[in-house]
N, C-alpha and C positions, 0 to 999 in steps of 0.2 A: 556744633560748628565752632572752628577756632576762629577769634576774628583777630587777634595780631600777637604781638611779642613785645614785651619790654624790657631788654639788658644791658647790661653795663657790665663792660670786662674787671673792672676795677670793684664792682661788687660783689657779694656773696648771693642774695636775693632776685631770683628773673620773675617775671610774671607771665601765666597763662590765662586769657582772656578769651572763656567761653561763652556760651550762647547763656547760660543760667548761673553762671558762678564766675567767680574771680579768684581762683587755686594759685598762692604763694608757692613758688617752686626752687629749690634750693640746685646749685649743683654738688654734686658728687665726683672727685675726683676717685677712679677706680685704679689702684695699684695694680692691680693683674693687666690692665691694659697696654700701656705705654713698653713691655717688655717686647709684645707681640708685631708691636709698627718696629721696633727697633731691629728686632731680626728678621724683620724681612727688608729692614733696609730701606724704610718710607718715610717721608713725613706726612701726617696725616692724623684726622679725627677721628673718632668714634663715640655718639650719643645714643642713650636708648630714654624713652621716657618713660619713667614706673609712676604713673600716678597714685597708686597704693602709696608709695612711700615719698610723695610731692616729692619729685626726686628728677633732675635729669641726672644718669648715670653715666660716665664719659672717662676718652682721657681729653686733653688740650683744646680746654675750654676756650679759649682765644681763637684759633680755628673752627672751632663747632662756632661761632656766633658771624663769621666770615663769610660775606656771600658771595659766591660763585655764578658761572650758569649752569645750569641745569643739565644741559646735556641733553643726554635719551633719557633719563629721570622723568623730563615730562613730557613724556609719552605716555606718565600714566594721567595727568589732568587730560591731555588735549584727548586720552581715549573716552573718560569721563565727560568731557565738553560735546565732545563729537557726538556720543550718544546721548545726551540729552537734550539737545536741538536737532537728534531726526537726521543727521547727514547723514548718517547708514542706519539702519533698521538693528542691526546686531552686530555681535562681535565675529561673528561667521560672512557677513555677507562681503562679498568678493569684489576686490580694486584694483583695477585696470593697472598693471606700472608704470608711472610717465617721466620717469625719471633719465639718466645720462645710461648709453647704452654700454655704457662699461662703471657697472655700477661697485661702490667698496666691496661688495658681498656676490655674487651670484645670483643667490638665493631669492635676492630679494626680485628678481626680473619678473616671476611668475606673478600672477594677478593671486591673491589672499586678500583673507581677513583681518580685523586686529587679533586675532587670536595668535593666529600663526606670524604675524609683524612683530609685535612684541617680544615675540622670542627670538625672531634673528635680529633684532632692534633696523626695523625697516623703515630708514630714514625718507627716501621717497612715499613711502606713502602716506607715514604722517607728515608730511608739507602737504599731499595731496587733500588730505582731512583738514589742514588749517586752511587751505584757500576757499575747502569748500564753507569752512565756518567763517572765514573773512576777518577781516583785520576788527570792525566795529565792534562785532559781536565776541570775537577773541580779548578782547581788552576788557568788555564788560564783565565777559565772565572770569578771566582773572584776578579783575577789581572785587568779583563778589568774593572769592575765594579765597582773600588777602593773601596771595600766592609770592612769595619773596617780594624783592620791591616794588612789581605792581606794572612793570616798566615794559612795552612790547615794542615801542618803534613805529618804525613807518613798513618794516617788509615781514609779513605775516608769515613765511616760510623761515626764517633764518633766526627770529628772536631769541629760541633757547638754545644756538648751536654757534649762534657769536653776539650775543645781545641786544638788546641790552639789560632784558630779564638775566638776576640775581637771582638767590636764594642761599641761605645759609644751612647746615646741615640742624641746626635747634629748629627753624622754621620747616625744612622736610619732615620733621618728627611732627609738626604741630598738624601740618596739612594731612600728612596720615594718618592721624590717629583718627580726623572727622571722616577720613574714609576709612578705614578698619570697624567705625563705630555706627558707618552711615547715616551720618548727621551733619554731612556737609547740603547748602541749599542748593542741591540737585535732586533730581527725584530717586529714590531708594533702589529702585530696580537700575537705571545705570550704575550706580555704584557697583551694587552687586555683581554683576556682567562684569566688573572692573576687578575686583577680587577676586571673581572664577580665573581670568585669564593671566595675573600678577601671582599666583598659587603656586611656588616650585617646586615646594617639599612639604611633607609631612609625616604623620604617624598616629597612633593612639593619642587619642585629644591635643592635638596640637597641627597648625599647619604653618607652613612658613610665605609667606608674599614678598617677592622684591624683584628691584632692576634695576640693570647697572644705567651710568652713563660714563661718556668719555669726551669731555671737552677737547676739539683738535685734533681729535683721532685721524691719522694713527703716530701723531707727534706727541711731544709733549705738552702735558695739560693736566688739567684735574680729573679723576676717575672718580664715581661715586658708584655706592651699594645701599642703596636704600628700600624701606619695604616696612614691616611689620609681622612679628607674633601674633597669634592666636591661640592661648593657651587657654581651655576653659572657658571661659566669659573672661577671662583677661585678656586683654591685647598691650601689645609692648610694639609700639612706634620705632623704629631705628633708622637710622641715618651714620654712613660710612663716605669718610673722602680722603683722596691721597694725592698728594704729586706726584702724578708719572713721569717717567723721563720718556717712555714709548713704549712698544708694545711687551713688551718681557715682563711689563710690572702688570699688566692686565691682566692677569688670575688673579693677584694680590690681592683687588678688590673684592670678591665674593669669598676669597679661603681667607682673610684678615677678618671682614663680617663675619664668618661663619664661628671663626676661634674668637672670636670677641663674644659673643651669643653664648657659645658653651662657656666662657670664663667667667661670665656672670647666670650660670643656670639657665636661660631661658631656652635654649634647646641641646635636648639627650648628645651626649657625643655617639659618634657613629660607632653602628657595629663593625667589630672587625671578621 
């Protein structure tokens, strides 16, 4: 389990603060990085955490250490929370939509699962998951999970989608790597369910987990791509954010992560 973060932009040395150790972590400024935000025209971060080599690997450490909100990001805790307090049985079992009947998406009208939510990022229905885990218990379990600032409010629908929950893109890497490694204080089989459904891509020993979010969509705001490597018994954490101007920069976010990932080896580039 990670339980917080200590850094200072003006230093060299951050610290990761686990359950059984206290791992000195340096940053890495990655020159292949910073070419890849520039042509596509974004400002924006990219972190991955190699703890092999106590290392966060990045460009523009200043931003990586910036908290934002989360967006549809946390849609992977509140899927994690939801299933371990029992408000649905699985990641299959079916939610009514009670959402505005002219909703962002279409898609989202149909009664699903988190399975199928997660992928059209179905924002009525995780508010319909936060109400049913309620604001007390919402708090708690963010507090256990030292989840960015810790901060949810008074309206338990709306906290990660205009705050007052933060989170900085170094801290998305910390929270998933105890879920990539399941050894966040949830019970082991939610997790799991959480990385069946957060799974986008893969190949021979390797699979890929992530998901985007978009602050203010579909104006301008911050876009994140965050997720994790599974390479082998290695896992590589990452966390991706950008300022959008609006909807045109919105692939940016998953093909800037994806060419970030190949620029530093952690996944094959595509076949052609």
């Amino acid at each position: 389990m990670v339980f917080g973060l200590r850094a200072s932009v003006a230093g060299v040395a951050v610290t990761l603060i686990s359950a059984n150790q206290v791992m000195a972590l340096t940053w890495r400024e990655e020159p292949s990085l910073r070419p890849l935000f520039e042509k596509a025209g974004v400002d924006g971060t990219f972190v991955l955490l190699d703890e092999r080599d106590r290392a966060w690997r990045g460009t523009n450490r200043q931003r990586a250490e910036q908290r934002f909100s989360p967006a549809s990001t946390f849609k992977i805790p509140n899927s994690l929370i939801a299933l371990s307090l029992g408000v649905v049985a699985n990641v299959d079992q079916l939610i009514p939509y009670t959402g505005d009947p002219n909703p962002f998406m279409r898609e989202w009208l149909e009664p699903m699962g988190m399975r199928g939510a997660i992928r059209v990022s179905n924002v009525p229905l995780y508010q319909e998951l936060a109400r049913r885990i309620g604001l007390a218990r919402m708090q708690a379990a963010i507090q256990r999970l030292h989840y960015g600032n810790e901060q949810i409010g008074s309206n338990v629908t709306t906290f990660w989608l205009r705050g007052p929950l933060a989170i900085s893109a170094i801290e998305q890497t910390q929270f998933l790597a105890g879920l990539a490694k399941r050894t966040l204080p949830f019970p082991a089989a939610a997790q799991q369910q959480v990385a069946e459904i957060t799974r986008i891509d893969g190949g021979p020993g390797w699979s890929l987990h992530a998901k985007t979010g978009w602050q203010n969509a579909p104006g301008a705001g911050v876009g994140w791509w965050v997720g994790w490597v599974k390479r082998g018994d290695q896992v590589y954490p990452f966390a991706l954010n950008i300022a959008m101007r609006g909807s045109a920069d919105a692939p940016k976010r998953e093909q800037l992560g994806r060419e970030s990932l190949r620029a530093l080896k952690i996944i094959p580039k595509p076949n052609r």
